[in-house]
N, CA, C and O of each residue as an XYZ file, in Angstrom:
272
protein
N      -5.111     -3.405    -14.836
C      -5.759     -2.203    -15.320
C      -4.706     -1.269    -15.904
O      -3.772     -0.794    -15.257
N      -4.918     -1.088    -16.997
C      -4.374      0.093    -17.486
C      -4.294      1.620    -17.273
O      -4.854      2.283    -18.146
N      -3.612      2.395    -16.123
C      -3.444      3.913    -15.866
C      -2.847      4.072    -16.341
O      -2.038      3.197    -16.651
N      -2.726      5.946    -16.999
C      -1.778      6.858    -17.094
C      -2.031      7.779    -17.011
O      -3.135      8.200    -16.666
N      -0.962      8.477    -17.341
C      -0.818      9.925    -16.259
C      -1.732     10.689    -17.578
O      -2.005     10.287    -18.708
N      -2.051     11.981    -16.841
C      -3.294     13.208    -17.777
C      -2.829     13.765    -19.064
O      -3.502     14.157    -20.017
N      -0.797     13.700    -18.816
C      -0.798     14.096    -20.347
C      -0.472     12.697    -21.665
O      -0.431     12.889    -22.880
N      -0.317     11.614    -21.093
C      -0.405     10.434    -21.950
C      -2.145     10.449    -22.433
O      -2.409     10.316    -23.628
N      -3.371     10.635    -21.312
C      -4.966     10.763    -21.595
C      -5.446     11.623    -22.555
O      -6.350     11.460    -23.374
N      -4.322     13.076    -22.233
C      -4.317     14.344    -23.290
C      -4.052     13.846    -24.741
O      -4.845     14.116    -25.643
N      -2.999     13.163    -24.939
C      -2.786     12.737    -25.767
C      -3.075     11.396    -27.052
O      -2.886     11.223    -28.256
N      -3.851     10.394    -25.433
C      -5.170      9.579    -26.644
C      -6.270     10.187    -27.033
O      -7.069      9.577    -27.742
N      -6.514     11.546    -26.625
C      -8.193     11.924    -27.000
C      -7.463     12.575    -28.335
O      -7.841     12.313    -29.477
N      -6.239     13.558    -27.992
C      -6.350     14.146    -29.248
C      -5.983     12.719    -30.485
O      -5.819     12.730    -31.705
N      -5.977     12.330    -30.127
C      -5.151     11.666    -30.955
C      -7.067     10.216    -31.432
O      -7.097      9.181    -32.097
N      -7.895     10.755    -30.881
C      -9.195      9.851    -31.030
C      -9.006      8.198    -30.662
O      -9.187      7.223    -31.392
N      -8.396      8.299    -28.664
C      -8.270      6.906    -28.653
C      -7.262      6.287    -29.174
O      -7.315      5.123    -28.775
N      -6.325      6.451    -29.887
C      -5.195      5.922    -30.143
C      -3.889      6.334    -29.717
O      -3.600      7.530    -29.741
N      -2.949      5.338    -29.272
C      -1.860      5.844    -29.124
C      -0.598      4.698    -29.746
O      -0.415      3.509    -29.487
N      -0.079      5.369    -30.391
C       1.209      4.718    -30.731
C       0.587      3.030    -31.816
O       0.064      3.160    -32.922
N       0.786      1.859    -31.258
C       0.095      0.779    -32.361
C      -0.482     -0.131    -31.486
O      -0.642     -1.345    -31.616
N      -0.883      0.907    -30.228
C      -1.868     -0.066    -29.172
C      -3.191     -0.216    -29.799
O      -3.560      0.637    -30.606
N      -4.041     -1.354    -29.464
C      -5.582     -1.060    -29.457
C      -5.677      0.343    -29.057
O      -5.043      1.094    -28.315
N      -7.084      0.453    -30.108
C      -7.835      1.572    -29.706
C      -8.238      1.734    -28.660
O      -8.756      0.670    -28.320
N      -8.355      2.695    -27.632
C      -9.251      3.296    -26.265
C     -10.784      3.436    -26.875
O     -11.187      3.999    -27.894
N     -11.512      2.659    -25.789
C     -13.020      3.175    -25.954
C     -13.772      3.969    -25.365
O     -14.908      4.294    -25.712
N     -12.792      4.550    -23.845
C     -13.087      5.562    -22.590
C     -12.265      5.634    -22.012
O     -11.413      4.750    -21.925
N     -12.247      6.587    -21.488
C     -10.936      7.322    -21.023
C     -11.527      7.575    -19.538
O     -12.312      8.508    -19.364
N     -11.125      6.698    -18.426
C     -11.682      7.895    -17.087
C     -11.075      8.224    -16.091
O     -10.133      7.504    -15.760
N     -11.377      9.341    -15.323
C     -10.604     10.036    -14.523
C     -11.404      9.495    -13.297
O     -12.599      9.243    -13.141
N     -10.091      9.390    -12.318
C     -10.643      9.220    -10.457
C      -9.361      9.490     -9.902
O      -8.255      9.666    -10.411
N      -9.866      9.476     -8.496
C      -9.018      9.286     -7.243
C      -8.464      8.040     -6.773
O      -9.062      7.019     -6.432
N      -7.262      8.274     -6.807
C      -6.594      7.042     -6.764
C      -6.722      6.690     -4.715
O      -7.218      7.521     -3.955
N      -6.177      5.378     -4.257
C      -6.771      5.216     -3.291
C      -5.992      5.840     -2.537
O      -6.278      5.833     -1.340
N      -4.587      6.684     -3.045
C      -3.624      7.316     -2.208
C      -4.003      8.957     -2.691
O      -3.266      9.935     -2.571
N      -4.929      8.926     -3.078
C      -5.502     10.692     -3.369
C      -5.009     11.642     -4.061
O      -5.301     12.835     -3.983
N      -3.829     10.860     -5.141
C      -3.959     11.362     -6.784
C      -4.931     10.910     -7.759
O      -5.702      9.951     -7.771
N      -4.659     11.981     -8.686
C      -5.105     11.580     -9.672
C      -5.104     10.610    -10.914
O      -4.069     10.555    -11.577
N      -6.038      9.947    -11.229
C      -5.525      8.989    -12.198
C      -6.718      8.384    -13.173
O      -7.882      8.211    -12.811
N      -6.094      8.053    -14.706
C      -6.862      8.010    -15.657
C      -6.626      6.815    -15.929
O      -5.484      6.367    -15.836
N      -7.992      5.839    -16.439
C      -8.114      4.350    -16.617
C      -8.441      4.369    -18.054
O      -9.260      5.091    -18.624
N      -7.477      3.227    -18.677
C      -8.419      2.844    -20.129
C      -8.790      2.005    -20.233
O      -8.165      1.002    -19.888
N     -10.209      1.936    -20.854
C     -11.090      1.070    -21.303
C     -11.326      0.912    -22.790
O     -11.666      1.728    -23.647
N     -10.951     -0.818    -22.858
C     -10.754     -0.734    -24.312
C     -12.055     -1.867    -24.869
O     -12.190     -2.975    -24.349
N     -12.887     -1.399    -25.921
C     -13.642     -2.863    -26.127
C     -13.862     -4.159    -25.765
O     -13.065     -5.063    -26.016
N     -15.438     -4.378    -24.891
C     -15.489     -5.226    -23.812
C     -15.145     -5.151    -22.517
O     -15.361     -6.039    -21.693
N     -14.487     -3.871    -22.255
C     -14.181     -3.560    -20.555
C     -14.769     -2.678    -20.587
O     -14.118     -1.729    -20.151
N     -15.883     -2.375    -20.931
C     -16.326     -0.706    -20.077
C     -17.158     -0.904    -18.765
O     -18.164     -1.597    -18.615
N     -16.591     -0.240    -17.983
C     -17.083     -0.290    -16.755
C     -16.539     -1.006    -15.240
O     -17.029     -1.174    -14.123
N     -14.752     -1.422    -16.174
C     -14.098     -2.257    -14.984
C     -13.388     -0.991    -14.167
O     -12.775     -1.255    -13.133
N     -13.482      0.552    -14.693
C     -13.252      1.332    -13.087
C     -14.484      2.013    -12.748
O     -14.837      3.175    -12.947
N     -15.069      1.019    -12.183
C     -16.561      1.206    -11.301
C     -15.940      1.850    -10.036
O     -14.785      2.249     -9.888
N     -17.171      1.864     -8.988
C     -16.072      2.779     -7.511
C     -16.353      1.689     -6.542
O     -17.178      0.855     -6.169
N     -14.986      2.278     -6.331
C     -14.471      1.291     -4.950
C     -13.793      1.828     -3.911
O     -13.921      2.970     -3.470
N     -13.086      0.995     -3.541
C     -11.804      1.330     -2.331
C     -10.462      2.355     -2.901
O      -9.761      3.272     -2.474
N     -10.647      1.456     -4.257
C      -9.473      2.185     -5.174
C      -9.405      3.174     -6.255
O      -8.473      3.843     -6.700
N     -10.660      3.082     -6.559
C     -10.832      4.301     -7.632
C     -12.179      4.760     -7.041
O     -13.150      4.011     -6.941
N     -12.161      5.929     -6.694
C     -12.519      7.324     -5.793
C     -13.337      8.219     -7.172
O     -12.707      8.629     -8.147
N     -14.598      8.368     -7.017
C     -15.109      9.504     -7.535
C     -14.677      9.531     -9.312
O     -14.050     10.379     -9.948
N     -15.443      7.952     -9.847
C     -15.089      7.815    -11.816
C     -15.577      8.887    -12.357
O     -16.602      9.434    -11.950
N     -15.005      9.218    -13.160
C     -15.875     10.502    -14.351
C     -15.286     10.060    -15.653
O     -14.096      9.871    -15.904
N     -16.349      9.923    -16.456
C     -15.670      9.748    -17.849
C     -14.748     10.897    -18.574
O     -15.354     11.948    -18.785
N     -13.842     10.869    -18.846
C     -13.029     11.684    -19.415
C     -13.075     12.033    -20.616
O     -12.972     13.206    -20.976
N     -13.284     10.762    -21.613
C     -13.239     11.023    -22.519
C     -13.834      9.545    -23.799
O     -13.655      8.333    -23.688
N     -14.284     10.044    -24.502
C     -15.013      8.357    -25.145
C     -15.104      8.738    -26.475
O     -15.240      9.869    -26.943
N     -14.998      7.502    -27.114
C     -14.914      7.595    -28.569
C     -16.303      7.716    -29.129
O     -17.236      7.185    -28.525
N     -16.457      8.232    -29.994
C     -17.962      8.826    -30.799
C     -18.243      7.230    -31.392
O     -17.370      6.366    -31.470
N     -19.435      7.094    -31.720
C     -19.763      5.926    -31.979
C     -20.020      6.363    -33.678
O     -20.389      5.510    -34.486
């Protein structure tokens, strides 16, 4: 799974999902990590929905998603 920290997340939204000459991001989401930081998952075309809740990711919220 792909995390990073809120200002790398800050920086794919402004940036609409892209960063640097990675695939595009298709959602961006924020949870609780299982040690009770914070932490942002990307989901890129064909994974949406692999940070569902669990043991390890605490309380998903979408952060941020690309306009269709």
């Amino acid at each position: 799974m792909a995390t990073v920290s809120k200002e790398t997340a800050d920086e794919m939204v402004a940036c609409n999902g892209r960063y640097k000459d990675d695939t595009p991001v298709v959602r961006i989401v924020q949870y609780t990590n299982a040690w009770g930081g914070e932490a942002y998952g990307l989901e890129y075309e064909g994974q949406l929905g692999k940070y569902a809740p669990s043991e390890y990711i605490i309380d998903p919220k979408v952060y941020w998603e690309a306009k269709a």
